[in-house]
Biotite code that builds the C-alpha atoms (Angstrom):
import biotite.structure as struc

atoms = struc.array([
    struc.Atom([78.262, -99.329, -26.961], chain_id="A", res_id=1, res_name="UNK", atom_name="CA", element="C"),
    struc.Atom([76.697, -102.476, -24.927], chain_id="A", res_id=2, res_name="UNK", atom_name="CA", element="C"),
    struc.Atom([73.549, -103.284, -25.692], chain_id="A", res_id=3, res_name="UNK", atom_name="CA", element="C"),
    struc.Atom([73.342, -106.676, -23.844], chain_id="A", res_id=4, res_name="UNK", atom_name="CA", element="C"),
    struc.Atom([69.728, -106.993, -22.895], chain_id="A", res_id=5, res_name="UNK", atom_name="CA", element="C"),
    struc.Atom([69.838, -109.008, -19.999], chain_id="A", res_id=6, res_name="UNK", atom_name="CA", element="C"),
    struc.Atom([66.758, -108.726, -17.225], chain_id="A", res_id=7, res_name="UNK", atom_name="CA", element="C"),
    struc.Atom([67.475, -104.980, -15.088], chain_id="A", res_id=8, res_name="UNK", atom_name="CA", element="C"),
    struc.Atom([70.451, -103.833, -17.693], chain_id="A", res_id=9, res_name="UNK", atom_name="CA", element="C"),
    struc.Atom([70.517, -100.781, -18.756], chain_id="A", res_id=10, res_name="UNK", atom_name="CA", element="C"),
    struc.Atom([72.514, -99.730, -21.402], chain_id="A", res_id=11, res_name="UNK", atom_name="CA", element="C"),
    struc.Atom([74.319, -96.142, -21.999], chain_id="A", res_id=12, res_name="UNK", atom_name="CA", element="C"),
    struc.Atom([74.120, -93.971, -24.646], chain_id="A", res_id=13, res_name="UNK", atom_name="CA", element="C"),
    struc.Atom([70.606, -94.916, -25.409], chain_id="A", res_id=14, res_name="UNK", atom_name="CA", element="C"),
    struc.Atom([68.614, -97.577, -22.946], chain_id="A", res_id=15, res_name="UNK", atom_name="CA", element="C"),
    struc.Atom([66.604, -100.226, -22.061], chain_id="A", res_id=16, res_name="UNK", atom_name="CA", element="C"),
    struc.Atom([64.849, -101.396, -19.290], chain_id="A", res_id=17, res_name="UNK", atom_name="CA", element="C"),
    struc.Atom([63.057, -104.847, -18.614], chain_id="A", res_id=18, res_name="UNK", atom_name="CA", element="C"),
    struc.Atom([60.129, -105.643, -16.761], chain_id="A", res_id=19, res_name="UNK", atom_name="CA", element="C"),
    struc.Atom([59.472, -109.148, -16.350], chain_id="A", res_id=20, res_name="UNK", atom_name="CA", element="C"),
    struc.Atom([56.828, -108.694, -13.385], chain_id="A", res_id=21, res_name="UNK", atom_name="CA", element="C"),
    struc.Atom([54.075, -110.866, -12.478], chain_id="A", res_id=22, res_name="UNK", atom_name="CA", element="C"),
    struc.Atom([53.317, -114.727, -12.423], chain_id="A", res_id=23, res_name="UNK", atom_name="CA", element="C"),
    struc.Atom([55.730, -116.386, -14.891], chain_id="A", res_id=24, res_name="UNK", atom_name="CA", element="C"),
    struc.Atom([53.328, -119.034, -15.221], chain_id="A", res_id=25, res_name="UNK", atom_name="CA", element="C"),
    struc.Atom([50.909, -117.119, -16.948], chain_id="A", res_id=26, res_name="UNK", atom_name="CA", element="C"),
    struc.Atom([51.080, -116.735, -20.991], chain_id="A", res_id=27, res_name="UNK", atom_name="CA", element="C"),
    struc.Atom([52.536, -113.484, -21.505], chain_id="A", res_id=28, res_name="UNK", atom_name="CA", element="C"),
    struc.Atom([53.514, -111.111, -24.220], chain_id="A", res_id=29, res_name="UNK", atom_name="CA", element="C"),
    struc.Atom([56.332, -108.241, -24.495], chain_id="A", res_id=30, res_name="UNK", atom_name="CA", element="C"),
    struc.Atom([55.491, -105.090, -24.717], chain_id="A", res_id=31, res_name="UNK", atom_name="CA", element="C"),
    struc.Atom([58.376, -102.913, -26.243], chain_id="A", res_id=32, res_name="UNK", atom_name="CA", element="C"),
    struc.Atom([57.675, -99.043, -25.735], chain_id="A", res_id=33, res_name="UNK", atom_name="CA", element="C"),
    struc.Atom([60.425, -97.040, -27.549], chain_id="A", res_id=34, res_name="UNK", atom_name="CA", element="C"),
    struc.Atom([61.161, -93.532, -28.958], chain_id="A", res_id=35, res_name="UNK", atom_name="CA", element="C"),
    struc.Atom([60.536, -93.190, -32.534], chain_id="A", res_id=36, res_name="UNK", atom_name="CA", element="C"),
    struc.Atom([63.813, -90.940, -33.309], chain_id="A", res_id=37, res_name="UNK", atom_name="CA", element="C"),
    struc.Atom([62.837, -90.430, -37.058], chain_id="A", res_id=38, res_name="UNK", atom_name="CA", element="C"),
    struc.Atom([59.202, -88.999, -35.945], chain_id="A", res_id=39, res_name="UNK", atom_name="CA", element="C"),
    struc.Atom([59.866, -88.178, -32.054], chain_id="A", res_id=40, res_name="UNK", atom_name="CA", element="C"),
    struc.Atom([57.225, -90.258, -31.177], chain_id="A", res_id=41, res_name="UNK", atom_name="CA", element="C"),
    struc.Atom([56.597, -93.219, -28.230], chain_id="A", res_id=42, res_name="UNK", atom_name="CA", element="C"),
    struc.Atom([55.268, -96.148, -30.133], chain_id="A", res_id=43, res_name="UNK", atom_name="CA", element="C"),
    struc.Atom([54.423, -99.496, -28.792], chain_id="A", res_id=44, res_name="UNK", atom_name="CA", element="C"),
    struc.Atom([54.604, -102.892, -30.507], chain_id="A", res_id=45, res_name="UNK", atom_name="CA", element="C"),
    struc.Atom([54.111, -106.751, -29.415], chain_id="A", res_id=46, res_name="UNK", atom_name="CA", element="C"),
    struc.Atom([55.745, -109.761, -29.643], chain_id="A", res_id=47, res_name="UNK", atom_name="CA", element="C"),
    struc.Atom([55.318, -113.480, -28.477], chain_id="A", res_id=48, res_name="UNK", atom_name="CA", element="C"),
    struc.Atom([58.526, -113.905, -27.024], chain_id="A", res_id=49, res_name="UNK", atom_name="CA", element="C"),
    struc.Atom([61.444, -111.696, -24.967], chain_id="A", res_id=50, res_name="UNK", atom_name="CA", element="C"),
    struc.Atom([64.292, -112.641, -27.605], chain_id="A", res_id=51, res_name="UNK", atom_name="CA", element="C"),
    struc.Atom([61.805, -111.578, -30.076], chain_id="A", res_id=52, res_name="UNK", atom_name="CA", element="C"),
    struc.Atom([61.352, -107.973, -28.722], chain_id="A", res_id=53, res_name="UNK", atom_name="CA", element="C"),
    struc.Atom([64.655, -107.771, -26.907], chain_id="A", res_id=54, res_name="UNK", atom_name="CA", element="C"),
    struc.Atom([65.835, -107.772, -30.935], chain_id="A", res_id=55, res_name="UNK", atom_name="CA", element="C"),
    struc.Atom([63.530, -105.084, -31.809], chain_id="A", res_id=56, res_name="UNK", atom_name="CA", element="C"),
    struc.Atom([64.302, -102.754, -28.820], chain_id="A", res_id=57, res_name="UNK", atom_name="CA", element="C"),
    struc.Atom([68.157, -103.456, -29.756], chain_id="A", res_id=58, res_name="UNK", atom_name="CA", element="C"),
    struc.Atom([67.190, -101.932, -33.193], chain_id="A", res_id=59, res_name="UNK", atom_name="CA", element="C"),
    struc.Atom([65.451, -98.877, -31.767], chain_id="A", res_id=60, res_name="UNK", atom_name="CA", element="C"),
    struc.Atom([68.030, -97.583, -29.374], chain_id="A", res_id=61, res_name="UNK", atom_name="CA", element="C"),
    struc.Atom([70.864, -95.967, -31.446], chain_id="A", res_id=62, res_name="UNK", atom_name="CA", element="C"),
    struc.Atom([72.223, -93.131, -30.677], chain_id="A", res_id=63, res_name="UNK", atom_name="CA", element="C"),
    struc.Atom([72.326, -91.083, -27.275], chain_id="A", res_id=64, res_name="UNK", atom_name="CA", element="C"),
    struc.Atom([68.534, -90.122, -27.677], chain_id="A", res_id=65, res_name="UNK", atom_name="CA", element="C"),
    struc.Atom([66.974, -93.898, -28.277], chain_id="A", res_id=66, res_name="UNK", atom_name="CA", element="C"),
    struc.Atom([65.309, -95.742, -25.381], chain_id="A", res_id=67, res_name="UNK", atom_name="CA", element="C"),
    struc.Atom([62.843, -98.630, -25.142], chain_id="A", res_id=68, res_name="UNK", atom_name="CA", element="C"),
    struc.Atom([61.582, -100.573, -22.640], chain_id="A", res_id=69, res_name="UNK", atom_name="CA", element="C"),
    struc.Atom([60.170, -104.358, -22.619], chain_id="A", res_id=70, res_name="UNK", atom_name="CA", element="C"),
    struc.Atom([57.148, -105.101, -20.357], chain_id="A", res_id=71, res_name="UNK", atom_name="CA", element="C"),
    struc.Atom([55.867, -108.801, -19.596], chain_id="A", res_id=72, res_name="UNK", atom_name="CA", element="C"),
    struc.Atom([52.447, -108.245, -19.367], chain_id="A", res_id=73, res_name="UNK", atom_name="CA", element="C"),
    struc.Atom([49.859, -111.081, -19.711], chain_id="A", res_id=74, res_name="UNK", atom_name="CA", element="C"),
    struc.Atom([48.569, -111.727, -22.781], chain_id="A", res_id=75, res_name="UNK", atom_name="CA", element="C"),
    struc.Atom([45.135, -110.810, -23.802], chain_id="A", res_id=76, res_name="UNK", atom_name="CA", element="C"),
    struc.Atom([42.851, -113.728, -24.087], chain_id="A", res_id=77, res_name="UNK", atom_name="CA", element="C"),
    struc.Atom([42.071, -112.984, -27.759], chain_id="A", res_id=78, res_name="UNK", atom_name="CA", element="C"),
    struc.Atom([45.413, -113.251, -28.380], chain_id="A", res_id=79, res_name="UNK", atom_name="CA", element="C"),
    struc.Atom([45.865, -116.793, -26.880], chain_id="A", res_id=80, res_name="UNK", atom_name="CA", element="C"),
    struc.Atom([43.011, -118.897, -29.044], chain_id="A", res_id=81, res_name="UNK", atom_name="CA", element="C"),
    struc.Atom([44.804, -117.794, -32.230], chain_id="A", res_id=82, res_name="UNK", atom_name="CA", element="C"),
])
């Protein structure tokens, strides 16, 4: 199983999915959306930086059910005085 996270790859048996939209001048943060297999729930969490939640969505996409997918979105302004 590959689960290489580069920008656009998808991986099988399981996937994820990158979006690095937008200005990438702008402070952003990463979004990872993912299936919860234990629960079968969509969760979301937030990180700081893309290695950061391309780790996490590596950990959440075992098996053939698991997906996630990483979204650059700016980040909030609260989020960028702390």
């Amino acid at each position: 199983m590959d689960k290489n996270l580069s920008t656009g790859h998808a991986i099988t048996h399981g996937s994820t999915r990158v979006n690095l939209g937008g200005d990438a001048t702008e402070p952003r943060e990463f979004h990872v959306t993912y299936l919860d297999t234990d629960c079968g729930l969509i969760r979301t969490e937030a990180f700081d930086s893309l290695p950061e939640a391309e780790r996490f969505a590596s950990r959440q996409v075992s098996g053939e059910d698991g997906w996630a997918i990483i979204d650059a979105v700016p980040a909030e302004q609260g989020r960028l005085a702390a």
